[in-house]
C-alpha positions as CSV (number, residue, x, y, z in Angstrom):
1,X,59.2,86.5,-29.0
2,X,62.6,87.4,-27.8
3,X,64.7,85.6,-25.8
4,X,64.4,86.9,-22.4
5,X,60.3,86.8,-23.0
6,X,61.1,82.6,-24.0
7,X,63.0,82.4,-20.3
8,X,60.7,84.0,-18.9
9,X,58.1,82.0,-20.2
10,X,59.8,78.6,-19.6
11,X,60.3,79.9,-16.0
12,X,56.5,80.8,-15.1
13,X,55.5,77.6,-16.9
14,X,58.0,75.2,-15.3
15,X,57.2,76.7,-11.3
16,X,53.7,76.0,-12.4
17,X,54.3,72.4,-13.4
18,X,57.1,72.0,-10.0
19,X,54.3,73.4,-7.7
20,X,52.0,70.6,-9.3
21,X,54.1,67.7,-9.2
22,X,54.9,68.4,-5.6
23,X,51.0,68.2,-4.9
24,X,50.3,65.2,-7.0
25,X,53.5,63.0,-5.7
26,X,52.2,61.1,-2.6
27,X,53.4,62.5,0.6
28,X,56.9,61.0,1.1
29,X,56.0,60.4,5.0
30,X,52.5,57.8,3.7
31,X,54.2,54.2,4.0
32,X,55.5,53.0,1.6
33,X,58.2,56.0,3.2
34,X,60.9,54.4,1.1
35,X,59.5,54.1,-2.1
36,X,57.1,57.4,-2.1
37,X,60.7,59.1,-1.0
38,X,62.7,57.5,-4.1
39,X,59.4,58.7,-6.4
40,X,59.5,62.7,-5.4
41,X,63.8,62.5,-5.2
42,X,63.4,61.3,-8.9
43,X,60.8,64.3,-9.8
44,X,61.7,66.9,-7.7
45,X,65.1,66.9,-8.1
46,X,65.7,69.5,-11.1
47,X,65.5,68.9,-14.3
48,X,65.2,71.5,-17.4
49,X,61.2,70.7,-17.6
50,X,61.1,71.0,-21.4
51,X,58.4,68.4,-21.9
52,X,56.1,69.8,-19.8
53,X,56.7,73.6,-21.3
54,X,55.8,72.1,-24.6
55,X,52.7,70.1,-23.8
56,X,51.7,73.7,-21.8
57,X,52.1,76.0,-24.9
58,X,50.4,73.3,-27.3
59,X,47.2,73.5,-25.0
60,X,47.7,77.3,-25.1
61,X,46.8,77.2,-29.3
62,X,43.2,75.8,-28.3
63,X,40.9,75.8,-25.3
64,X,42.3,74.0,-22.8
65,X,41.3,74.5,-19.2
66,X,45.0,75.8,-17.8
67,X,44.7,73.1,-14.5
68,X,43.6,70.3,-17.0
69,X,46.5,71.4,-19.1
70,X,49.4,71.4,-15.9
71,X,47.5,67.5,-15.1
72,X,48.3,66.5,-18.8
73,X,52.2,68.3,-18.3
74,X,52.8,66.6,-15.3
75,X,51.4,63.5,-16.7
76,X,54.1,63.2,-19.5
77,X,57.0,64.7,-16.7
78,X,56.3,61.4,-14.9
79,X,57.1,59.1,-18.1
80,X,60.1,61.3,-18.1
81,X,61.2,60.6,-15.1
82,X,60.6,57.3,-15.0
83,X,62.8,56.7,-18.0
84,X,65.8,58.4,-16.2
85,X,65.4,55.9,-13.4
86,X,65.6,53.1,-15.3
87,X,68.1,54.3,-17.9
88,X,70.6,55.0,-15.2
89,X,69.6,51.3,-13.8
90,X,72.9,48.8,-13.6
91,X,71.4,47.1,-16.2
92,X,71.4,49.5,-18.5
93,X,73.3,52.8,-19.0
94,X,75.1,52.3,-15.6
95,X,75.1,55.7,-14.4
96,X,75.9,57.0,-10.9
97,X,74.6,60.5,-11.2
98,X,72.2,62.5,-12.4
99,X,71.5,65.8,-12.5
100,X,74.9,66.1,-10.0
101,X,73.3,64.1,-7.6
102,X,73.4,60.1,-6.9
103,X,71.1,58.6,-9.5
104,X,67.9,56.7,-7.9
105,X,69.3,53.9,-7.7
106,X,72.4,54.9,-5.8
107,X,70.4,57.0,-3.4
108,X,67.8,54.0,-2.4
109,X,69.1,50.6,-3.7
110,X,68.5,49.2,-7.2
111,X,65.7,47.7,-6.5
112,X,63.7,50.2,-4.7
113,X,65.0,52.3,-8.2
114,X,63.0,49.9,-10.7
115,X,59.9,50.2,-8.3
116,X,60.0,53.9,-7.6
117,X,60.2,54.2,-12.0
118,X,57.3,52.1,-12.4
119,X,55.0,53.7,-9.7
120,X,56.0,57.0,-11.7
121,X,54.4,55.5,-14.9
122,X,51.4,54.0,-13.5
123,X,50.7,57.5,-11.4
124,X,51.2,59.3,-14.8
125,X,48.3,57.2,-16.8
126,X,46.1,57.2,-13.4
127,X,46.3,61.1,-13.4
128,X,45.4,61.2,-16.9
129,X,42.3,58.7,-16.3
130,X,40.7,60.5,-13.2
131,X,42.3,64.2,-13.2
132,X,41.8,65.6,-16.6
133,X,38.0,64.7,-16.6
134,X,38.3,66.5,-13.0
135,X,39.3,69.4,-14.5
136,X,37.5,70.2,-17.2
137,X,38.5,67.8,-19.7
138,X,36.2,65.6,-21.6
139,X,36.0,61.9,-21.7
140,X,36.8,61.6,-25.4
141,X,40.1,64.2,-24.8
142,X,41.6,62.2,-21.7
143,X,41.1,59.3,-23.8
144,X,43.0,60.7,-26.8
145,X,45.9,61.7,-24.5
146,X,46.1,57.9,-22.4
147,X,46.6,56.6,-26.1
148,X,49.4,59.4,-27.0
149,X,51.1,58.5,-24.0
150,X,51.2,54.6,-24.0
151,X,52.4,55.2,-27.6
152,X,55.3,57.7,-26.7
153,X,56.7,55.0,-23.9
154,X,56.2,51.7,-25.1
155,X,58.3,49.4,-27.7
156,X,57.7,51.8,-30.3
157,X,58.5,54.7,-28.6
158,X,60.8,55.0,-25.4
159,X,61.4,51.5,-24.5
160,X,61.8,50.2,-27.9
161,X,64.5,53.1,-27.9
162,X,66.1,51.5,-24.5
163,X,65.8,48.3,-26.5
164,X,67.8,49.2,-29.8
165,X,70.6,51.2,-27.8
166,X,71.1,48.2,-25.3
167,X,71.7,46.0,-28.7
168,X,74.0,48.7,-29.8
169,X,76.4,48.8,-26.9
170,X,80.4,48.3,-27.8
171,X,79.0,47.6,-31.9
172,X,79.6,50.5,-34.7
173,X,76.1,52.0,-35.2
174,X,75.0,52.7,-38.8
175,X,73.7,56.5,-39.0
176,X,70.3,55.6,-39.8
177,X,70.3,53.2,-36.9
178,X,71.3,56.0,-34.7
179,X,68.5,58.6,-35.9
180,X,65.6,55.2,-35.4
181,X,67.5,55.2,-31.1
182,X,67.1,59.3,-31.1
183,X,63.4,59.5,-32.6
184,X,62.1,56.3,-30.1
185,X,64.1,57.1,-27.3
186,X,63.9,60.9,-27.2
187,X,61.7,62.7,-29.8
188,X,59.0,60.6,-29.3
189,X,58.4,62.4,-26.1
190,X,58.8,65.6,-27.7
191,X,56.2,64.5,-30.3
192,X,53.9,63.2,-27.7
193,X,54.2,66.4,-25.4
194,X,52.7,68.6,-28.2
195,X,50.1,66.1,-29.7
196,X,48.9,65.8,-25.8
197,X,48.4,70.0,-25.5
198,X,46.6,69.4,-28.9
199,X,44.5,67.2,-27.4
200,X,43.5,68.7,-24.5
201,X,43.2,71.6,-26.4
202,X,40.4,70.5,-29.1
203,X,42.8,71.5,-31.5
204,X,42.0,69.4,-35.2
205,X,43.8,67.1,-36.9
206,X,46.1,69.4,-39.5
207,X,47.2,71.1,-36.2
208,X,48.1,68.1,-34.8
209,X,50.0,66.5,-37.7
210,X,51.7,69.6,-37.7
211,X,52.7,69.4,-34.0
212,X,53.7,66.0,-34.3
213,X,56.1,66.9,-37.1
214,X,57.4,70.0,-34.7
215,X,58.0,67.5,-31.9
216,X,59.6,65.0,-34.1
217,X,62.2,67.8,-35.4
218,X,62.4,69.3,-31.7
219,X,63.1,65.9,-30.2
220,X,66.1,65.3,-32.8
221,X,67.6,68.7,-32.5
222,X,67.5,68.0,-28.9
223,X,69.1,64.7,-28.4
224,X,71.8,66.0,-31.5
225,X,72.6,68.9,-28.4
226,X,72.6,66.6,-25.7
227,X,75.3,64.3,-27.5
228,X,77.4,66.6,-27.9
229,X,77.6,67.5,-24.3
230,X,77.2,63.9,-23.2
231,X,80.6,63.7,-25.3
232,X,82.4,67.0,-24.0
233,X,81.9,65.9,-20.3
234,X,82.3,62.2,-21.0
235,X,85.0,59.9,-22.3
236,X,83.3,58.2,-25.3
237,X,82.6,54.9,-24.0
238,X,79.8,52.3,-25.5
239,X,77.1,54.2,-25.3
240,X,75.9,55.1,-28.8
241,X,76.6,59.1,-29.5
242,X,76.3,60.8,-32.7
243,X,79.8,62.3,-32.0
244,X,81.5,59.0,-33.3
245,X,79.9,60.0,-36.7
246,X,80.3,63.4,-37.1
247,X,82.3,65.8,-36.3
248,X,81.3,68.4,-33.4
249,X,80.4,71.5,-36.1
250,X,78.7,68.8,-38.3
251,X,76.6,67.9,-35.3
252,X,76.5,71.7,-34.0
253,X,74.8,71.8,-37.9
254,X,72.6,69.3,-37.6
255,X,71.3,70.2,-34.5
256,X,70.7,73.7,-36.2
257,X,68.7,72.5,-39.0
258,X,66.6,70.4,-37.1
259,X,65.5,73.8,-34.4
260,X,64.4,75.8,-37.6
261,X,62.7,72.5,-39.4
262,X,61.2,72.8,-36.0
263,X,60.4,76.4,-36.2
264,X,59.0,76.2,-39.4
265,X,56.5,74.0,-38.8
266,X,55.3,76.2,-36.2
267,X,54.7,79.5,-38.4
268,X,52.0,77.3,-40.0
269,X,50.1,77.0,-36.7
270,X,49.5,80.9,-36.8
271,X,49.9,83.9,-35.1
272,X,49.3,82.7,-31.4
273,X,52.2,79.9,-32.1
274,X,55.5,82.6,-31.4
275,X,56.7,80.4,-28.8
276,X,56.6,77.4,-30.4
277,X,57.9,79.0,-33.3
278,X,61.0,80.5,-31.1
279,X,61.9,78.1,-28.7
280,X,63.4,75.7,-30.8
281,X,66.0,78.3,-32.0
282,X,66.4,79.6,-28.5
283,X,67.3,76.1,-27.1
284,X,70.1,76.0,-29.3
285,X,71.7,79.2,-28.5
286,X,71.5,78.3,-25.3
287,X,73.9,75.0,-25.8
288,X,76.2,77.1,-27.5
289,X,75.9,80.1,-25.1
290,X,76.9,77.6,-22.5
291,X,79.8,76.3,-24.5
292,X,81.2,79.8,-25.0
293,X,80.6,79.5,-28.5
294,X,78.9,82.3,-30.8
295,X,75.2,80.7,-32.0
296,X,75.2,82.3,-35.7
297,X,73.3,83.8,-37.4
298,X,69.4,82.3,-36.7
């Protein structure tokens, strides 16, 4: 696929999964006001929808119903959000903004911020529970896809990546210390967004493996990326970043051979896989498009 078919693509499927969340958020006038108001501020307030885009094309491989497969996308979106909220908590990264606007917390109180991230979570496993069988999606599937997610955010996934970067703060962080924070705290979502289109799909298990290596790879390309423009628009502080390891072309390297690992796990899923295959690649020259820096030659 070329690059302006992977936009356009990423467009289509991210207005799909926008229009969805905005049905599937309660109404921010049904009491609780406050807290239904903080949940669709911390949703519907931008955001690249990546996650989503990837659980959507992993369904596309396999049979999927395409309103069971937005439920699962929006599922894992919510996880996503939720972990925003509570990373840019006081307690733990400390961050005023998001996206360019006032982070949760700052926009409805701390406290209304850790209750507006955990009704975000519990929605996402209660639309997974009732929704997907709703639409189309067997028992045995929605169960496979409650397990992939409670994998992807708990102590061995996100939160045990919130744990292990909290423990690192102001301490020198070995390099394979800092890979275990990138594949809990980020590519474990990446993982878990393909392996859930997998399953909701009916794809089998040497699909899946494969998929789960693709998200792995993804998910640590990505996180290299977003350090290094975590570091360009931020004085390093304690916050763990791969850019107090490596220089920026080393990590502009890494980040590169992670995309095609990525992309070469793909071409093994077959012909109907070309967006899997180039978005990994198209993600990066995008970072560097937006640096003003020439991609290479991918």
């Amino acid at each position: 696929m070329r690059g302006d078919e992977i936009a356009a693509t990423v467009q289509r499927w991210s207005k799909m999964v926008n229009d969805a969340l905005d049905q599937l958020l309660p109404p921010e006038r049904e009491v609780p006001v406050a807290l239904h108001r903080a949940m669709r501020y911390a949703v519907l307030q931008g955001g690249g929808r990546i996650r989503p885009v990837l659980v959507l094309a992993a369904a596309s491989l396999g049979d999927a119903p395409e309103g069971a497969a937005v439920v699962g996308a929006c599922a894992l979106e919510l996880v996503h959000a939720y972990s925003l909220v509570h990373d840019d908590l006081p307690c733990m990264d400390d961050s005023d903004y998001r996206r360019g606007l006032p982070s949760c917390h700052r926009a409805f109180g701390e406290g209304m911020a850790v209750l507006a991230g955990t009704a975000l979570l519990s929605l996402s496993f209660q639309l997974c529970a009732k929704q997907l069988v709703e639409r189309g999606i067997s028992p045995q599937r929605a169960l496979g896809v409650l397990v992939e997610l409670g994998r992807a955010c708990g102590s061995r996934g996100v939160m045990g990546g919130q744990a292990l970067d909290l423990q690192a703060r102001g301490r020198p962080v070995s390099a394979d210390m800092m890979e275990l924070m990138h594949r809990l705290k980020t590519a474990r979502l990446f993982e878990a967004a393909v392996v859930i289109g997998a399953e909701l799909g009916g794809l089998d298990e040497g699909a899946r493996a494969a998929l789960r290596e693709y998200g792995h790879r993804l998910g640590m390309g990505y996180q290299t990326l977003d350090d290094l423009e975590d570091w360009r628009e931020e004085a390093p502080g304690e916050e763990p970043n791969l850019r107090a390891l490596y220089s920026e072309e080393q990590c502009w390297d890494r980040a590169r051979s992670w995309m095609e690992q990525a992309a070469e796990r793909a071409r093994t899923l077959g012909k109907g896989a070309e967006f899997l295959v180039t978005f990994p690649l198209w993600l990066y020259r995008r970072a560097r498009a937006r640096r003003g820096e020439p991609s290479g030659a991918v």
